[in-house]
C-alpha positions in Angstrom: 0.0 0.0 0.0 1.0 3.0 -0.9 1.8 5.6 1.8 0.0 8.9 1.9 2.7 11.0 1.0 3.7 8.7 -1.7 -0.2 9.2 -3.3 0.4 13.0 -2.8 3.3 13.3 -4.9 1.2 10.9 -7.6 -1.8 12.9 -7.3 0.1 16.1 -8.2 2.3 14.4 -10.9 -0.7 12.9 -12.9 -2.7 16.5 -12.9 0.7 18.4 -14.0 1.0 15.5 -16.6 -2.8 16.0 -17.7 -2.6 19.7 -17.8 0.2 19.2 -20.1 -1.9 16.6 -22.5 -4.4 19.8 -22.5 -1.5 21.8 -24.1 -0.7 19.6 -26.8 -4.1 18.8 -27.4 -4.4 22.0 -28.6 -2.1 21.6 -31.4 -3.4 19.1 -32.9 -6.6 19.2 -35.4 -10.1 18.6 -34.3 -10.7 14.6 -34.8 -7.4 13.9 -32.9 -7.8 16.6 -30.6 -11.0 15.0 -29.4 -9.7 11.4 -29.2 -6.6 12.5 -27.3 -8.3 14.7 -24.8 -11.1 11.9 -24.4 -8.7 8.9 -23.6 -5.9 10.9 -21.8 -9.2 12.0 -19.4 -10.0 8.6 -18.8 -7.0 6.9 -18.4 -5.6 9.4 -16.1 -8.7 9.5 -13.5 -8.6 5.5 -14.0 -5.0 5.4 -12.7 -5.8 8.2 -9.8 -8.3 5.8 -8.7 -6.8 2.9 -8.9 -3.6 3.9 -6.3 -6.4 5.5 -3.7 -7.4 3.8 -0.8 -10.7 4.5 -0.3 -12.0 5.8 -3.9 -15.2 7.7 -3.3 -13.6 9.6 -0.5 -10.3 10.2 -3.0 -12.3 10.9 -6.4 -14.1 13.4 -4.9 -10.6 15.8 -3.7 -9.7 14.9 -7.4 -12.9 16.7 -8.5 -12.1 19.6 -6.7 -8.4 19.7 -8.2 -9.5 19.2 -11.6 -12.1 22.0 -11.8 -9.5 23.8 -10.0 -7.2 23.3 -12.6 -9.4 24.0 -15.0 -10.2 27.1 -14.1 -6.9 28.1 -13.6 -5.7 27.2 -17.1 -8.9 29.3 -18.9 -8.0 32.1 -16.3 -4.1 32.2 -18.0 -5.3 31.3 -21.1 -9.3 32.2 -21.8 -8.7 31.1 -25.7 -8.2 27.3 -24.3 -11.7 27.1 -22.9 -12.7 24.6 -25.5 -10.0 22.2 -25.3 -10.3 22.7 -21.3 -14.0 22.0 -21.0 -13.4 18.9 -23.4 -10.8 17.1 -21.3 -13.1 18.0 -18.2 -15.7 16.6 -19.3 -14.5 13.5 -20.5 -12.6 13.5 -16.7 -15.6 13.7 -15.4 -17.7 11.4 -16.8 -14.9 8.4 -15.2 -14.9 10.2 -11.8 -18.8 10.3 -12.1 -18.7 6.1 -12.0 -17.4 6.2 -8.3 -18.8 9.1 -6.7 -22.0 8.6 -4.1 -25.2 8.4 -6.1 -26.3 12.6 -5.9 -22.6 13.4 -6.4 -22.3 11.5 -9.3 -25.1 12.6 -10.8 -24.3 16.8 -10.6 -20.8 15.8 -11.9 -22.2 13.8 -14.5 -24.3 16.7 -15.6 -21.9 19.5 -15.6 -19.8 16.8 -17.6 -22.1 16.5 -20.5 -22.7 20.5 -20.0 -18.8 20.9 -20.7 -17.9 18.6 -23.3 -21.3 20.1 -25.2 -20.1 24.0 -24.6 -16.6 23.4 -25.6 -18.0 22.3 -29.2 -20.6 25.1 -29.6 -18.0 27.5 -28.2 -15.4 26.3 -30.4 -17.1 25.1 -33.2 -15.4 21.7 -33.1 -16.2 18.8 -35.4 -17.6 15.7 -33.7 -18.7 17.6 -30.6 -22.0 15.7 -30.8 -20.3 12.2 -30.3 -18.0 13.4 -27.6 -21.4 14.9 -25.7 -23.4 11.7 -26.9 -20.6 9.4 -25.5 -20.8 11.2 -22.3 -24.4 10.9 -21.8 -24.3 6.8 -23.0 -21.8 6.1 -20.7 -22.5 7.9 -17.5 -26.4 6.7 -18.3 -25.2 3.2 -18.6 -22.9 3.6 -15.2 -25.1 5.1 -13.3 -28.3 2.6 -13.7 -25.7 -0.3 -13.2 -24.5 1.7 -10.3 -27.9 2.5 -8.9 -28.8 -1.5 -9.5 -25.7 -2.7 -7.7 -26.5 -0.5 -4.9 -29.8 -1.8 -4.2 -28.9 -5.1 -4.5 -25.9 -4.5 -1.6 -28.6 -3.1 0.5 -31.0 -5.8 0.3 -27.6 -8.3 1.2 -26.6 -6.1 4.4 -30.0 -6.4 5.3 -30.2 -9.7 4.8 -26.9 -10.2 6.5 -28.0 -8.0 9.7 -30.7 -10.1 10.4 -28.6 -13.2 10.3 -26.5 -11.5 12.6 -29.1 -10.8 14.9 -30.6 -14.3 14.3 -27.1 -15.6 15.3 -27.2 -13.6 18.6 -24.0 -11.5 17.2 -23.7 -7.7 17.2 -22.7 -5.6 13.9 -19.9 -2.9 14.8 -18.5 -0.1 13.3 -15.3 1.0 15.5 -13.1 3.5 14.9 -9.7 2.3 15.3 -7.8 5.6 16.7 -9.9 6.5 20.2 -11.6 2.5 20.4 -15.1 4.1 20.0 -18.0 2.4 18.4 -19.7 5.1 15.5 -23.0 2.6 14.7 -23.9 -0.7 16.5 -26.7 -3.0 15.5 -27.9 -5.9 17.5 -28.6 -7.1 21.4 -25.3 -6.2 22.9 -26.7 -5.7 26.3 -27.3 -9.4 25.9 -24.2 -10.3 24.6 -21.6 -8.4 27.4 -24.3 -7.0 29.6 -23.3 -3.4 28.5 -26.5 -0.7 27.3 -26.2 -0.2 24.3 -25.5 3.8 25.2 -22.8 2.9 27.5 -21.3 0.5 24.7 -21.0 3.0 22.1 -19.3 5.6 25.0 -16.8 2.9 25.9 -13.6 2.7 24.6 -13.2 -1.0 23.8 -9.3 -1.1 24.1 -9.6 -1.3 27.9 -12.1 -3.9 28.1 -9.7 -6.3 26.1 -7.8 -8.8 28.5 -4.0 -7.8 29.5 -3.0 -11.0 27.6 -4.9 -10.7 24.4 -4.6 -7.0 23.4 -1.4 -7.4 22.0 -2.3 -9.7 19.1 -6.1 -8.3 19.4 -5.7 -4.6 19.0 -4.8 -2.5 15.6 -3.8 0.6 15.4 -4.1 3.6 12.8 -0.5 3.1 12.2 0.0 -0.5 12.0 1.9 -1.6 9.2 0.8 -3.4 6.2 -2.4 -3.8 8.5 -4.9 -7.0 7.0 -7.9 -5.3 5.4 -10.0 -8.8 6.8 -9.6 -9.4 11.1 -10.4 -12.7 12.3 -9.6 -12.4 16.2 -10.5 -14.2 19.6 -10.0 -12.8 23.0 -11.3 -12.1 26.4 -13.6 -9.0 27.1 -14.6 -8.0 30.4 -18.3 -8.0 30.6 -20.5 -5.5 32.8 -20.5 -7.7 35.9 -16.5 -8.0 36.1 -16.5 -11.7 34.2 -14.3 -12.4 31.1 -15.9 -13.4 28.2 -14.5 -14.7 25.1 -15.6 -12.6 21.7 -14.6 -13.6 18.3 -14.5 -10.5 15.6 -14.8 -10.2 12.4 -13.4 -7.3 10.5 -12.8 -5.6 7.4 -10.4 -2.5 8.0 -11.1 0.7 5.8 -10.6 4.4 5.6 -13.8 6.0 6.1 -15.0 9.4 3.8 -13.4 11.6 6.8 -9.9 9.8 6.4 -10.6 7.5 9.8 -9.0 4.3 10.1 -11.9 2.3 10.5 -13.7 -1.5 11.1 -16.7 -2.9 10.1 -17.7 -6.5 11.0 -19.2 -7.9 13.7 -18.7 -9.9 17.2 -20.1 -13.1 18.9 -20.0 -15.1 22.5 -17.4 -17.9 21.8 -16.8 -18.5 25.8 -18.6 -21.9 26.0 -16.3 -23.2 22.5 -13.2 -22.1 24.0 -13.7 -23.3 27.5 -14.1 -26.3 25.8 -11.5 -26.6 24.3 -9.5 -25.0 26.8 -10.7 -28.2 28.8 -9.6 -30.3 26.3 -6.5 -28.8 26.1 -5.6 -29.4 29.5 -6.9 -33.0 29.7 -4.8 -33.8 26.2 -1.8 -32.9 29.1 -3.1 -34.8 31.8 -2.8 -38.5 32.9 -6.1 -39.5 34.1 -5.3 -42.0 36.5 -2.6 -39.9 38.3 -4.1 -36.4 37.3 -0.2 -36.0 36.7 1.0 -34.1 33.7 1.6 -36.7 31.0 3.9 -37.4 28.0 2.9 -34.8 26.3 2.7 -32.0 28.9 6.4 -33.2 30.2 7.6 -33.0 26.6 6.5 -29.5 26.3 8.1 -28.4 30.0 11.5 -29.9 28.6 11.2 -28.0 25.5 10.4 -24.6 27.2 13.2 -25.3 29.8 15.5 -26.2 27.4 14.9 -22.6 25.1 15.0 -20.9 28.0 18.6 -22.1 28.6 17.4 -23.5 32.2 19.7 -26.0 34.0 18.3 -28.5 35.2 17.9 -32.9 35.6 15.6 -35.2 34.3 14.7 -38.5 36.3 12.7 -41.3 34.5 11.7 -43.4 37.3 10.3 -47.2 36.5 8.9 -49.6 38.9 10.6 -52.6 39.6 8.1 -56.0 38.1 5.3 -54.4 38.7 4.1 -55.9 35.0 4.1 -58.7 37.6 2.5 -57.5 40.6 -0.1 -56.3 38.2 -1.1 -59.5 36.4 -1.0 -61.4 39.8 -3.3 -58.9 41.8 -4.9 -57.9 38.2 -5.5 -53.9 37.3 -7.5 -52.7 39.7 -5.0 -53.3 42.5 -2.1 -52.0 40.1 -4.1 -48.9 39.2 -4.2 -48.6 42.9 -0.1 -49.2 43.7 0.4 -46.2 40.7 -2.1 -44.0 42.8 -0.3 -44.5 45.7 3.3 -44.4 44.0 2.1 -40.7 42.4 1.0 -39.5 45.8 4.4 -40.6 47.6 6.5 -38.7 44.6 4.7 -35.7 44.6 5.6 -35.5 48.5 9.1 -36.5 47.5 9.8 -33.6 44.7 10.5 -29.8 46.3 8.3 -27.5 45.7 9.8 -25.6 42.2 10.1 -29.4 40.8 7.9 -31.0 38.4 6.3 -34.3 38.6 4.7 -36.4 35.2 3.7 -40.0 34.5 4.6 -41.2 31.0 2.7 -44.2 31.0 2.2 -47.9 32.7 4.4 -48.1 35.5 7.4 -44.8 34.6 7.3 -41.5 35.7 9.1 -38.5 35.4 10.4 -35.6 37.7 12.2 -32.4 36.4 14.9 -31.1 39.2 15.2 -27.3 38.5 18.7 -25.7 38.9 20.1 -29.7 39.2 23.9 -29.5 37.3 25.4 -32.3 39.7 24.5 -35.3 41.2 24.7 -33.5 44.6 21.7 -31.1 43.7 19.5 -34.5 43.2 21.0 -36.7 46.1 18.0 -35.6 48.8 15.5 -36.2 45.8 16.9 -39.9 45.2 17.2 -40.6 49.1 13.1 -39.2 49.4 12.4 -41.6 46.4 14.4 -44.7 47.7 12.7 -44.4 51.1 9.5 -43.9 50.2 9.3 -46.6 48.0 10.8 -49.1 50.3 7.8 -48.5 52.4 5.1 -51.3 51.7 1.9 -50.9 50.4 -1.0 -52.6 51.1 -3.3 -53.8 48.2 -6.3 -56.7 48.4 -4.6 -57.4 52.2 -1.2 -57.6 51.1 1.7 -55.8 52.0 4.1 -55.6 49.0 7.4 -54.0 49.0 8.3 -52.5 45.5 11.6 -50.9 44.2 12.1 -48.1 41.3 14.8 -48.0 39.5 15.6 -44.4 38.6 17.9 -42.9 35.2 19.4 -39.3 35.4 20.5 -37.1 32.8 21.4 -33.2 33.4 21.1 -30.4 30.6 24.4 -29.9 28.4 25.1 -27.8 26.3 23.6 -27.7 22.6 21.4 -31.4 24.1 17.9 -31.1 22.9 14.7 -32.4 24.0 15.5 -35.9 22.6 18.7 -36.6 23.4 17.8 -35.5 27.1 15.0 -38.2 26.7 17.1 -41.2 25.6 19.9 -40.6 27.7 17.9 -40.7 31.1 15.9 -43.6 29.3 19.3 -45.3 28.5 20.3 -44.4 32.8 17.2 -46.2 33.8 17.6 -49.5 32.2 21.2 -49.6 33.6 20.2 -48.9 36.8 17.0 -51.7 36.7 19.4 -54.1 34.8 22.5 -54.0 37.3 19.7 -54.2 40.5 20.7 -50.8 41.5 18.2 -47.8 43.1 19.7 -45.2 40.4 22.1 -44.4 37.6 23.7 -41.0 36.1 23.7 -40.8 32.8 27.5 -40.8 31.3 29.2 -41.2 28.1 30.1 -44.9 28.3 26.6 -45.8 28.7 26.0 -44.8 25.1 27.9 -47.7 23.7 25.9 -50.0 26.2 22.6 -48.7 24.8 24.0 -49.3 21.4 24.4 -52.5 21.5 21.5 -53.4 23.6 19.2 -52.2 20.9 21.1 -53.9 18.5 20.5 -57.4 20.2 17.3 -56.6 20.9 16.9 -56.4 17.2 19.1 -59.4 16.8 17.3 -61.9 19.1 14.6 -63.6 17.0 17.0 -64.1 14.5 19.3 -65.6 16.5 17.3 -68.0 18.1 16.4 -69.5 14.5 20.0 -69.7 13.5 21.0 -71.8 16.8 23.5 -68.8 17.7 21.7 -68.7 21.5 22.9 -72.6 22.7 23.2 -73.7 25.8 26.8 -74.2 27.5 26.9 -76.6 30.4 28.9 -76.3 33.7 29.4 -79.7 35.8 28.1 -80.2 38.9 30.5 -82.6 41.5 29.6 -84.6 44.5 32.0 -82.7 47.1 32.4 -86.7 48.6 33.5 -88.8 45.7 34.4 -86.2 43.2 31.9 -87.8 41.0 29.8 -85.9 38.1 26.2 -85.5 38.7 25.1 -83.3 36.5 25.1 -79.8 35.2 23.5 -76.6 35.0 22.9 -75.3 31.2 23.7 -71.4 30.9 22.8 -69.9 27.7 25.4 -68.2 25.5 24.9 -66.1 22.4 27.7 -65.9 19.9 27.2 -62.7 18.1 29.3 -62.1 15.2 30.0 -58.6 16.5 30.3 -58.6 19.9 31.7 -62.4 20.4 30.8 -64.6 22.9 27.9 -63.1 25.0 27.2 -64.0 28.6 23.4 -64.3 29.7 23.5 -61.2 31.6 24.8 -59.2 28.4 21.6 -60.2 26.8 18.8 -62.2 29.1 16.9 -59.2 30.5 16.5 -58.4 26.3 15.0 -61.3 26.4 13.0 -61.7 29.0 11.1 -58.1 28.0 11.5 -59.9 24.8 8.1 -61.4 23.2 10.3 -63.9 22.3 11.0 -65.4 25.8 8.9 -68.5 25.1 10.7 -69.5 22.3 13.8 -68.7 24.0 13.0 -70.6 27.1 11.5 -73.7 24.8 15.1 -74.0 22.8 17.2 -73.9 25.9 14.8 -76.7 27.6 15.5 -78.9 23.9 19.1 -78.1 24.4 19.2 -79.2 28.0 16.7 -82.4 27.4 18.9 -83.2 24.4 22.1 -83.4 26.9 20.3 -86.1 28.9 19.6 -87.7 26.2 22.9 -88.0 24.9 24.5 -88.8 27.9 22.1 -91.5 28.8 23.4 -93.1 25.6 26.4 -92.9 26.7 25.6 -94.8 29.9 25.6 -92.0 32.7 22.5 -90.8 34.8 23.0 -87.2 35.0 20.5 -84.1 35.4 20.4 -81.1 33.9 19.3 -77.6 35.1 17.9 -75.1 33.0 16.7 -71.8 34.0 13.1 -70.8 33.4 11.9 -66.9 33.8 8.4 -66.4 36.0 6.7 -65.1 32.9 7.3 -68.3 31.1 5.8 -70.0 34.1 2.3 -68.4 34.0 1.5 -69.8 30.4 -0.7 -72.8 31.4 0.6 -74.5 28.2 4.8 -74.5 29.7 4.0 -77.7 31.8 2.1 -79.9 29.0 5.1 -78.8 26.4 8.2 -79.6 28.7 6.3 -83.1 29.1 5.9 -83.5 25.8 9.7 -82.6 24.6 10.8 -85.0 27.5 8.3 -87.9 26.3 9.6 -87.4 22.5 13.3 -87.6 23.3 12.8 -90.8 25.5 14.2 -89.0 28.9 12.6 -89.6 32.4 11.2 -86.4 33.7 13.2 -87.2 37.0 16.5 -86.0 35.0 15.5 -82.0 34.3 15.5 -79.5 37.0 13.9 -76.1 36.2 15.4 -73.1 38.2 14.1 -70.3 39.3 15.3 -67.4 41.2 14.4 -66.6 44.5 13.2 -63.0 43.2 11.0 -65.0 40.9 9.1 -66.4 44.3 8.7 -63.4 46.0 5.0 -63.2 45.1 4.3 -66.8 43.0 1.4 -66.2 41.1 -1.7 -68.5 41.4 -0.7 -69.9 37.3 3.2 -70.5 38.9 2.4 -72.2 41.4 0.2 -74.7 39.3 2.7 -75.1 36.7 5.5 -75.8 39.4 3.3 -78.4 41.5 2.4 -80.3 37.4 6.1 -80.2 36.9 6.7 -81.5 40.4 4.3 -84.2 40.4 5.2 -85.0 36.7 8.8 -86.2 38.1 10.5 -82.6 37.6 13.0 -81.4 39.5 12.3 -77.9 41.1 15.2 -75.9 42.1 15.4 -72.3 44.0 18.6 -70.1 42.9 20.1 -67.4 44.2 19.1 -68.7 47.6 19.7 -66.3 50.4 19.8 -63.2 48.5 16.3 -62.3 48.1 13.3 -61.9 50.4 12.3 -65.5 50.9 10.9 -66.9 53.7 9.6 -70.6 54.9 6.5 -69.6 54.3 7.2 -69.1 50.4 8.3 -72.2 50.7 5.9 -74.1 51.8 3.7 -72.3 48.7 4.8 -75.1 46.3 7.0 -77.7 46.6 11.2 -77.3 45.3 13.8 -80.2 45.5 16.7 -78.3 46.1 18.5 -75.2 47.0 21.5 -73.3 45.5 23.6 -71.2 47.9 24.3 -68.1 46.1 28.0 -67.3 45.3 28.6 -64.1 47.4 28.1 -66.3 50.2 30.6 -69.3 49.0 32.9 -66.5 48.2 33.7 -65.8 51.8 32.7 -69.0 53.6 36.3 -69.3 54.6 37.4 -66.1 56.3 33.8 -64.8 57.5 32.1 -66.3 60.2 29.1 -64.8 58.9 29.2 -66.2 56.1 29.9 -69.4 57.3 27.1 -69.3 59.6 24.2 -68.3 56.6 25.4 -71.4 54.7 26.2 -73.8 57.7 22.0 -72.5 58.3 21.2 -73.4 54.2 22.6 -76.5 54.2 20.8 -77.7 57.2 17.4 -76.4 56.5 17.6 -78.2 53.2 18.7 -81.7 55.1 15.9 -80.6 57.3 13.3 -80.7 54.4 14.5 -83.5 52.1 16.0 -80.7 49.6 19.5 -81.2 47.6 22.0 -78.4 48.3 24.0 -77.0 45.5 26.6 -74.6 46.4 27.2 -72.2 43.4 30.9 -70.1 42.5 33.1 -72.7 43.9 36.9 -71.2 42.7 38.9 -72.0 44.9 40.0 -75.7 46.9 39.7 -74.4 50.1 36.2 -73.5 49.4 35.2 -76.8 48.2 36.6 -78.5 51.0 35.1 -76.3 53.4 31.7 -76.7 52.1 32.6 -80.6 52.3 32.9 -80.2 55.7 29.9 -78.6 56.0 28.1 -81.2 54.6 26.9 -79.9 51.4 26.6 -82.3 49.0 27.2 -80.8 45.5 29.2 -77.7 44.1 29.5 -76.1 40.6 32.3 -73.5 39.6 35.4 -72.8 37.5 37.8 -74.6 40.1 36.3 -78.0 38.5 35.0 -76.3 35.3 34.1 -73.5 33.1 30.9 -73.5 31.3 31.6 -75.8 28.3 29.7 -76.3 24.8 28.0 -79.1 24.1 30.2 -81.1 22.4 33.2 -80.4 25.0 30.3 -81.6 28.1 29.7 -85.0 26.2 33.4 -85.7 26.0 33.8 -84.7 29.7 31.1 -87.1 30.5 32.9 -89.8 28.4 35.8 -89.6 30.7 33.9 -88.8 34.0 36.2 -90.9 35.4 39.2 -88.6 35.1 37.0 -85.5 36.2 36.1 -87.0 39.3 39.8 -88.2 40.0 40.6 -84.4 39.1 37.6 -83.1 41.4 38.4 -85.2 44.8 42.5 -83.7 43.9 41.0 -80.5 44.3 39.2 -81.3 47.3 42.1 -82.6 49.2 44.2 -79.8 47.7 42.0 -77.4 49.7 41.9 -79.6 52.9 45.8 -79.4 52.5 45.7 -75.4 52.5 43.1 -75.5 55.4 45.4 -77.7 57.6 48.4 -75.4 56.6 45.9 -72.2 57.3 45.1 -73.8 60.7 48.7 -74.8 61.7 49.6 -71.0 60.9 47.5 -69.6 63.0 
C-alpha cells in the first residue's frame, strides 16, 4: 500500500501531466484533438483511482483539483476554454462512476454540459459524439450503479438479520480513540453493557491484558490486513471475562478515519471447551499428573530458555508382575499411591509427570550435579521401600531411577534417551539409580542392537546352551550340570546371559527362548544316557514363562519325545521370581513336580524368601548363592548363613548346590559342612556341548581331578590352621 505521501506526490504528478496533455491537445486538429483529450481524461482518472485507498472519498478531492485546474488554465489562457471543457468533461464522466449516487449525478451533468459547450463554443467537429458518448456512458454507469446499490442493500439487510438471528452484534469501531460510530444488535445481551454505554466505551480497555497485544490494531500499524479474524477475552458489565470472536474488514472512512466494520459473537462456551480439552490432552487421568505430552513441552520450554536443570525417569521394579497377579484394579491402585508418595518427595519448584504404565518422570530445577538430586533420590528410595498394602497384602516394590542433566547444545530428545538409556542400567545391574554418562552410550547401542538381533538368533541356533558340571564334594563324582545360555554374536563375540537375558525376557520372544534352551538341555540327557551316565540337567526358566498354562504340557511333551525320564531336568528359578508366586506358577510348578521334575530355587539367600514361600509349592533343592561361598572361609558370617542353608535343606529333604566354587579351600570347606554338591570354575568353566559330552565320556578322570582339588584345599586349610 501506498503511503499517503507517496499518493500526494502521484496525485500532483498525474494533474501536472494531464494539464500538459491539455496543451498539446491544442495543437493538434479537431478529430485527434477529441480522441486524445477523451482517452488521456479517462486513463488518467482510471489510474488516480486505482492507487487511492478508499476511492469515493479520493475521487471526490480529485474533482475539486480538476475543476480547480481547470479554471486556472482558462483564467491564464481564456482562448483554451474549448479544449479545457473537453478534457473536463470526459474526466468527469470516469470520476462520475465512483462518486455517491447525488454526487455522481451533478458531476455527471456538468460533464455533459462541458464537453457540449466546448464544441458550440469552439465550433469543433464531432462535438456531438463526444457529448453523446458522455451521456451513454455515465447513463449506462449510473443505472448499473444504482442497480448494484440496491442489491448490496438488500444483502446487508439480509446479512444483519442473520447477525441478529445468530445472537451477534454488527460494529463499526473507529480504530484511533476505540469508540463504536454505529452498532446493530442485542449487545446488552451479549456483554451485559447498554447499548449507550457500549458505544461511550472505549473498547481497548475492556480487552484482557494478555490478548490486546495480538487483538488490537492501530491507525498506524503496518501493512495492517484489510480482513480481522480475532478471539479474545472481554470483560463484561459484571466483572466476568468473556471470550468474543471479531470479524473485521479495515477501511478508511469518507473523513480519512482508520476504521472497522464487521461484527462480534460469545465464543466463551467453545473455547472453554477446548481449553478443557486442552488441558486433559496434558493430563494423565489415573494420576491427574502431567503426562507425556505435557512433560515434553516443560522440557522443550526449559531447554529454550537455557534452564539447567535434571531429568529422572523413574520405573517400577516388576510391577508388569505384581499387576497381572493382583490384576489392574489393584495396580491402578499401587500407581495411585506411588504418584502421591512422589509428589511429596519432589520440592516445591520441581515438576512431577507420569509417562505411561508403570514410569514417571520428575524435572529437578537448577540440578547441574548429582549432589543437587542426592536428597531427591534418598526421598524416592525411602518412600518406595515403604510397603503398600493392596487386596490385604503388604508388597514392597523398588524403582529404579535414570538421570540425565542439561548440556550444552542437548535437545529435547537426546535429554529423553539418555535418562531412558540411565534407567535400564540402573533396573538391569539391580541398583536404586544411575547418572547418565558417556560410556553408557555404547551399552545402549548394543542393547538395541540385540534386541533387534534376538529372534533371529534363536532361529540360526546362535543362543545354545553351555553346560557347567556339577560334582559330589564326597566322591568327586559328576552328577550333572547346569545349562547357561550363550549367544555368539558375530560382532560382539561370545555373550554371557547377563549381556543379553533381560532383552530377552522383555522380549516377546522369551517363550521361544526358554523352549530352545529346555531342547538343548533335554537333548544333553539324552545323549548322555546313551552314553551310559545318569545325569540331570538344570535349566533356567523366567516367571513369565511359568504363568503360560501351556509351559507344563510342552516340557512333558519334549521329554516324552526324546525318550528322557522327567526325573533327569530340573527347572530353576530365582528366589526373586518367588517373592510373590502367582496363582498360574504355582500350578505349573506343582504339574512339573508331580510329573517327576526337578524344582530348584537359585540365588538362595539373596532375596526376600521366607519358609512360608516355601511351603507355597513344593522345590527339590537349594542353590547357595556365590557371594556367600565367596567368603565361607574367612567370615564367620558367612559361614554361619550357609552352615544354616545346608541344614534347613537336610531338614526338608531338599539337595544343596553350592554355586561359584573357585577356589579348593572352598570346596573342601563346604565338604565339611556337609553340602553335598558344588558347581564353579575350580572344577569347570561352562563348556559347549560337544566339549560336556566328551567330559562325561571320561567322568572318570573328572572325578579323580575333582576329589584332587578337594584334598588340595583340605591341605591349604590344615596349613591355614597350623599357621595360625
Amino acid at each position: 500500500m501506498a503511503s499517503r505521501h507517496g499518493l500526494q506526490w502521484m496525485r500532483a504528478v498525474t494533474l501536472l501531466a494531464s494539464a500538459g496533455l491539455v496543451l498539446v491537445a491544442s495543437n493538434f486538429d479537431d478529430k485527434v484533438r477529441v480522441a486524445v483529450l477523451l482517452v488521456a481524461g479517462a486513463v488518467v482518472q482510471f489510474l488516480l483511482v486505482r492507487i487511492a485507498r478508499d476511492r469515493s472519498n479520493v475521487t471526490t478531492r480529485i474533482v475539486v483539483c480538476d475543476v480547480t485546474l481547470a479554471s486556472l488554465i482558462m483564467a491564464i489562457q481564456p482562448e483554451l476554454w474549448p479544449a479545457v471543457a473537453l478534457w473536463l468533461g470526459s474526466v468527469l464522466t470516469w470520476q462520475a462512476i465512483v462518486l455517491p449516487q447525488r454526487t455522481s449525478v451533478a458531476v455527471s451533468a456538468y460533464a455533459v454540459v462541458a464537453t457540449a459547450s466546448a464544441g458550440l463554443t469552439a465550433d469543433l467537429p464531432y462535438w456531438w459524439l463526444a457529448a453523446s458518448t458522455q451521456v451513454f456512458v455515465i447513463g449506462a454507469f449510473t443505472m448499473f450503479g444504482w442497480e448494484m446499490r440496491r442489491e448490496l442493500a438488500e444483502n446487508e439487510d439480509d446479512l444483519l438479520a442473520a447477525i441478529r438471528a445468530a445472537g451477534a452484534v454488527a460494529s463499526y469501531i473507529d480504530v484511533e480513540t476505540g469508540r463504536v460510530l454505529h452498532l446493530e444488535g442485542d449487545v446488552e445481551r451479549l456483554t451485559g453493557y447498554t447499548h449507550a454505554e457500549w458505544l461511550r466505551l472505549d473498547h481497548r480497555t475492556l480487552i484482557h491484558p494478555d490478548d490486546v497485544g495480538g487483538y488490537w490494531i492501530t491507525q498506524d500499524t503496518p501493512a495492517a490486513p484489510r480482513l480481522l479474524d480475532r478471539t479474545g477475552r472481554f470483560l463484561r458489565a459484571d466483572g466476568s471475562w468473556m471470550w468474543l470472536r471479531d470479524i473485521a474488514r479495515v477501511s478508511t472512512d469518507r473523513r480519512g478515519r482508520t476504521v472497522m466494520r464487521g461484527f462480534f459473537f460469545d465464543v466463551t462456551e467453545s473455547q472453554e471447551h477446548s481449553r478443557a480439552l486442552a488441558r486433559t490432552a496434558r493430563l494423565d487421568v489415573l494420576t491427574e499428573l502431567p503426562n507425556r505430552l505435557a512433560l515434553i513441552e516443560q522440557l522443550s520450554s526449559l531447554i529454550a530458555a537455557g534452564t539447567h536443570f535434571a531429568l529422572l525417569l523413574i520405573d517400577l521394579d516388576r510391577f508388569k508382575e505384581v499387576n497381572d497377579t493382583l490384576g489392574h484394579e489393584a495396580g491402578d491402585l499401587i500407581l495411585n499411591v506411588v504418584a502421591d508418595r512422589l509428589r511429596s518427595a519432589i520440592g516445591p519448584n520441581d515438576h512431577l509427570a507420569r509417562l505411561g504404565g508403570d514410569e514417571f518422570a520428575i524435572i529437578v530445577h537448577g540440578a547441574t550435579g548429582e549432589e543437587d538430586i542426592a536428597a531427591v533420590l534418598e526421598r524416592i528410595v525411602s518412600e518406595a521401600s515403604r510397603p503398600i498394602g493392596a487386596f490385604g497384602i503388604q508388597l514392597a516394590l523398588s524403582m529404579s531411577t535414570g538421570v540425565a542433566f542439561t548440556a550444552a547444545g542437548a535437545d529435547r530428545a537426546t535429554l529423553l534417551r539418555h535418562a531412558d538409556i540411565a534407567m535400564y542400567e540402573a533396573k538391569r545391574s539391580g541398583g536404586t539409580h544411575r547418572v547418565f554418562d558417556d560410556s553408557l552410550e555404547h551399552t545402549s547401542t548394543m542393547q538395541l542392537s540385540l534386541s533387534a538381533a534376538l529372534t533371529d538368533a534363536l532361529a540360526d541356533g546362535d543362543i545354545r546352551l553351555y553346560f557347567q558340571p556339577k560334582f559330589d564334594l564326597r566322591s568327586g563324582a559328576l552328577v550333572g550340570a547346569e545349562g547357561l545360555a550363550r549367544w555368539d554374536h558375530p560382532e560382539f563375540g561370545l555373550l554371557a546371559p547377563d549381556a543379553f537375558l533381560d532383552i530377552a525376557l522383555m522380549s516377546e520372544s522369551i517363550g521361544d527362548f526358554t523352549m530352545k534352551m529346555l531342547g538343548q538341555g533335554i537333548e544333553m540327557i539324552r545323549r548322555s544316557t546313551e552314553l551310559g551316565y545318569a545325569i540331570s540337567v538344570a535349566v533356567n526358566v523366567a516367571m513369565r514363562t511359568l504363568r503360560d498354562v501351556g509351559f507344563a504340557p510342552a516340557v512333558f511333551a519334549m521329554l516324552g519325545a526324546a525318550g528322557v525320564p522327567p526325573h533327569r531336568l530340573t527347572i530353576e528359578v530365582t528366589e526373586s521370581d518367588v517373592l510373590e508366586p502367582s496363582a498360574e506358577m504355582i500350578a505349573a510348578l506343582e504339574q512339573l513336580n508331580r510329573g517327576g521334575v526337578g524344582i530348584s530355587v537359585d540365588d538362595f539367600g539373596t532375596g526376600h524368601s521366607s519358609l512360608a514361600r516355601l511351603k507355597a509349592f513344593r522345590v527339590t533343592e537349594l542353590k547357595i548363592d556365590r557371594s556367600f561361598v565367596a567368603q565361607v572361609v574367612h567370615h564367620p558370617r558367612d559361614r554361619h548363613i550357609v552352615r544354616s542353608i545346608i541344614g534347613l535343606a537336610n531338614g526338608l529333604g531338599y539337595q544343596v548346590v553350592a554355586e561359584g566354587v573357585e577356589r579348593p579351600d572352598q570346596a573342601f570347606m563346604l565338604a565339611s559342612m556337609g553340602c553335598p554338591t558344588a558347581q564353579g570354575y575350580l572344577f569347570s568353566k561352562p563348556l559347549p556341548a560337544d566339549d560336556f559330552v566328551e567330559l562325561v565320556s571320561d567322568s572318570a578322570t573328572a572325578a579323580t581331578e575333582a576329589k584332587q582339588a578337594i584334598a588340595a584345599g583340605a591341605t591349604a586349610s590344615a596349613g591355614a590352621a597350623a599357621t595360625a
